[in-house]
C-alpha positions in Angstrom: -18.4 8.0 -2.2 -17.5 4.5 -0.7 -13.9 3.6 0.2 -12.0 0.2 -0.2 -9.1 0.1 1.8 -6.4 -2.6 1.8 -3.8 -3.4 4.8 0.0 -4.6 4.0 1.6 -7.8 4.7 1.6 -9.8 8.0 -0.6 -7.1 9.3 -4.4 -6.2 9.9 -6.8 -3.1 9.2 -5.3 -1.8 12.1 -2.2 -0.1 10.0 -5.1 2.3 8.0 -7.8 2.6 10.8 -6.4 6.4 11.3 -7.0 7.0 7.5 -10.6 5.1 7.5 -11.5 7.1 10.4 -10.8 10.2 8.8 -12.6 9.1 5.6 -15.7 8.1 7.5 -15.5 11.3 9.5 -15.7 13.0 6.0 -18.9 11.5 5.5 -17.2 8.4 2.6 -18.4 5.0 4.3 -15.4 3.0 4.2 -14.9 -0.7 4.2 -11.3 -2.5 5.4 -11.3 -6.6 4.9 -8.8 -8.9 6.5 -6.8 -10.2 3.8 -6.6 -14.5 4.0 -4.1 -15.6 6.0 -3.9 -12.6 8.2 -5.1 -11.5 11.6 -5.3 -15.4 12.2 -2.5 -18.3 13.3 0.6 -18.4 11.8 0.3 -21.3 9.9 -2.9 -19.3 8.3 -0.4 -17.0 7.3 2.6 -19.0 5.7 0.2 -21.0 3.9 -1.3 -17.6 2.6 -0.7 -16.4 -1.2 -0.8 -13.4 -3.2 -3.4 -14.7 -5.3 -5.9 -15.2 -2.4 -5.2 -11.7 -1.4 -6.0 -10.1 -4.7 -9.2 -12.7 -5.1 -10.3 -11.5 -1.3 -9.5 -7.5 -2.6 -11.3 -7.9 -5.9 -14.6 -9.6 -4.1 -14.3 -6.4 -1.8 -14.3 -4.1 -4.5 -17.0 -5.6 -6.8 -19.3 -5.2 -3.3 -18.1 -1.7 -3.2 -18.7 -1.0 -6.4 -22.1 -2.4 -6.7 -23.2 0.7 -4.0 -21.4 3.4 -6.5 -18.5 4.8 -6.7 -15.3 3.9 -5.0 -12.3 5.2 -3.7 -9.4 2.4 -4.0 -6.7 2.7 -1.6 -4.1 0.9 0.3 -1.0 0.4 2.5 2.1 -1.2 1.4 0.9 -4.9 0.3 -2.4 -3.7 0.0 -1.3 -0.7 -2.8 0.0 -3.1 -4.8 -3.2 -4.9 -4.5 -5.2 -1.8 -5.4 -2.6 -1.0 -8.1 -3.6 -4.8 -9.5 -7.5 -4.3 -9.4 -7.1 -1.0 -11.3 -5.3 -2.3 -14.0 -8.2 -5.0 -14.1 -10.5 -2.2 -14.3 -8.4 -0.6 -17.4 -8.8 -3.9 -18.9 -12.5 -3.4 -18.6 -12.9 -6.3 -16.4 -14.2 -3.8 -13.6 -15.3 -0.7 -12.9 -13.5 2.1 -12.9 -12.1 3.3 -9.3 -13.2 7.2 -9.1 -9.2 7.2 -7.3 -6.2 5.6 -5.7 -5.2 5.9 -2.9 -2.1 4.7 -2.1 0.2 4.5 0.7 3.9 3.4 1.0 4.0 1.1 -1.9 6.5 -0.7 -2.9 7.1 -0.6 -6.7 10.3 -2.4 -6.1 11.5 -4.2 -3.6 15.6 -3.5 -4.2 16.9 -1.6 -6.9 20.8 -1.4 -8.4 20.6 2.5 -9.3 19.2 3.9 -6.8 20.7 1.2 -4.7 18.1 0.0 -2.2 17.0 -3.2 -0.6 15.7 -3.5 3.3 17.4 -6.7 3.4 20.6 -8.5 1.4 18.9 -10.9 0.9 15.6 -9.9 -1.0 18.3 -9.4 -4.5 18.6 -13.3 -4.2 14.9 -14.2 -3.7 14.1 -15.9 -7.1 16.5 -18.3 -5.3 16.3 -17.2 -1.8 12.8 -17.8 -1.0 12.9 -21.6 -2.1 16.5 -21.8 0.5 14.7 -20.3 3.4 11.0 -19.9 2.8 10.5 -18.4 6.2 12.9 -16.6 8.7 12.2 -15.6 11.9 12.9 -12.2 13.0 13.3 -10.2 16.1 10.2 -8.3 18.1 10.5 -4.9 17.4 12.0 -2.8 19.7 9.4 -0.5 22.1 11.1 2.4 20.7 9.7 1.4 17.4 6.6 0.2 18.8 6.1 3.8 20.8 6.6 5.8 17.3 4.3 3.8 15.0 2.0 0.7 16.1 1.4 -2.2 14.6 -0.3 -5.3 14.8 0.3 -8.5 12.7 3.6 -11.2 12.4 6.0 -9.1 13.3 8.3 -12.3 14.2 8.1 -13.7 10.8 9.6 -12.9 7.3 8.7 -15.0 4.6 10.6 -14.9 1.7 7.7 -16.6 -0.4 5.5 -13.8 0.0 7.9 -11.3 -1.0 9.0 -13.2 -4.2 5.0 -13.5 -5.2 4.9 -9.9 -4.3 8.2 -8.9 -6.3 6.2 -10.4 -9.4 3.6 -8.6 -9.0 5.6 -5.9 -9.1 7.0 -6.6 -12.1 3.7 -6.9 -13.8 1.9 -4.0 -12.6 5.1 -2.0 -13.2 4.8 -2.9 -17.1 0.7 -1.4 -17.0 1.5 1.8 -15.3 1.3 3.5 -18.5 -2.7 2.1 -18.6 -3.8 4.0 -15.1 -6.1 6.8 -15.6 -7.8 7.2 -12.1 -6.4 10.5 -10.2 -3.6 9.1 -7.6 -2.5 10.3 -4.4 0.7 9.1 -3.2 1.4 9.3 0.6 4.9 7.8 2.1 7.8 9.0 4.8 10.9 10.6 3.4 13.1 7.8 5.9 10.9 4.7 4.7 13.7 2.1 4.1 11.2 -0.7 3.1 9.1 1.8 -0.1 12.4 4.9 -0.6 11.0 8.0 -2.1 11.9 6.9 -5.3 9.2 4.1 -5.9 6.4 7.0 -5.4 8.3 9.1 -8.2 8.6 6.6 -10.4 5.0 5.2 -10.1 4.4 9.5 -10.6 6.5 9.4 -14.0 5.0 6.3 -15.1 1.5 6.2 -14.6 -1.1 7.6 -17.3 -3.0 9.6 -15.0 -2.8 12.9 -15.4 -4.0 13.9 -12.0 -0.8 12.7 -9.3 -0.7 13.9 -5.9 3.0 13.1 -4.6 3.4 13.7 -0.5 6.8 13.0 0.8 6.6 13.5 4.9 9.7 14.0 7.1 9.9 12.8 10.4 12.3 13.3 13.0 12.0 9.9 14.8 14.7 7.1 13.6 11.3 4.4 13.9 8.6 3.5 12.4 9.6 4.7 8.2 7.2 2.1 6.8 3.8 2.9 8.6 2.7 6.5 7.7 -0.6 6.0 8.5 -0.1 4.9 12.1 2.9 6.8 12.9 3.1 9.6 16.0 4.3 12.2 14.0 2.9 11.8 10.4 -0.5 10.2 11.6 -2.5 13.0 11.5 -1.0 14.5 7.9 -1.5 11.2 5.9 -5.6 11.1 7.3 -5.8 14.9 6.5 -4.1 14.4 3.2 -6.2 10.9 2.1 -9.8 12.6 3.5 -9.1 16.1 1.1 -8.1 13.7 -2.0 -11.0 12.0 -1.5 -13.4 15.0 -0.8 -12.0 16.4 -3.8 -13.3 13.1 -5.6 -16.6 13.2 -4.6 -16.9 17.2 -5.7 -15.5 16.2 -8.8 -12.2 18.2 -7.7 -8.5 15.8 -7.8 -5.5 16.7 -6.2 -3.0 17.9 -8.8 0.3 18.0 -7.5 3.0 17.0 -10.1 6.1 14.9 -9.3 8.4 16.2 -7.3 11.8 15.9 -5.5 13.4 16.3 -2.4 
């Protein structure tokens, strides 16, 4: 079985190498592409769009899927974009992805009950992000940085990309009901970017009737949002995302139900 795996925003394949590694140890060949805009300048980036990045995922997985079967998955950003091309596929517009794979993604990106939102701002971004399309943020701290790499525009926030991303939301949110592939959803307990509660409710709403929910704790303050890359959970989220997808490929899914903390 092939695998399509997509990175998150601002960053690179370098946020899932530990999962691809593990796939590809498992014998799936496994393919990452740099979404537009990323791994490059700056300027690449801000004048980057949700739209190129679901063009540039759907040309990687027609490719994939003209070799057989594929495994969809992705990180943040890059779940949503798998979510998108699934949807396409239950449209008929594409194949069907054998799976999804899909790691800390954000359903939501602030919520009134459950209260959530990793920034005040991000409640006023149908307004926000045409006030301050781009912000500039502080490096992360080496604390951070020594519990879960990354690489990618850790200096920049913009506010464009997340409102393009927060209607994305909004439309895949409304086709849940229309996914059939097994899922396998993989985040941290303490992410404050994707909380717990957008993997249960993409759980309760999706139509598949194979869902693999895995909540990991971690004791280290840092480093919530990257599962894949993180010291402590590293290890458990490749484990976890090379088993669903062995399981795939020997016509075996994952079946764990939702469930809570």
């Amino acid at each position: 079985m092939r695998c399509l795996l997509l990175h998150g925003l601002g960053g690179s394949p370098f946020e899932v190498r530990p999962v691809a590694d593990a796939l590809i140890e498992a014998g799936h060949a496994t393919v990452c592409p740099v979404l537009p805009g990323h791994a490059a300048t700056e300027s690449d980036y801000l004048s980057s769009s949700y739209s190129q990045w679901l063009q540039c995922a759907r040309a990687a997985y027609a490719a994939q899927c003209d070799l057989g079967p594929v495994l969809l998955g992705g990180y943040s950003l890059g779940g949503l974009l798998a979510l998108d091309l699934a949807l396409e596929a239950a449209k008929g517009l594409a194949p069907q992805p054998m799976g999804l794979l899909l790691l800390a993604t954000p359903l939501f990106l602030w919520r009134p009950l459950p209260f959530f939102a990793a920034d005040w701002r991000i409640p006023l971004l149908p307004v926000w992000n045409r006030l301050q399309p781009v912000r500039r943020v502080p490096c992360r701290s080496a604390a951070s940085r020594t519990a879960a790499p990354w690489q990618g525009h850790e200096t920049l926030c913009s506010y464009r990309h997340l409102r393009q991303m927060q209607l994305a939301q909004q439309r895949i949110r409304a086709g849940l009901g229309r996914l059939a592939a097994p899922l396998c959803v993989i985040q941290l307990q303490s992410d404050g970017v994707c909380p717990p509660f957008n993997a249960f409710y993409l759980a309760g709403h999706c139509g598949s009737r194979e869902v693999g929910v895995h909540i990991l704790r971690v004791s280290s303050p840092h480093g919530g949002h990257l599962p894949a890359t993180h010291a402590e959970s590293s290890r458990r989220v490749a484990a976890i995302a090379a088993g669903f997808a062995s399981g795939l490929a020997a016509g075996k899914a994952c079946k764990i139900g939702p469930q809570r903390i």
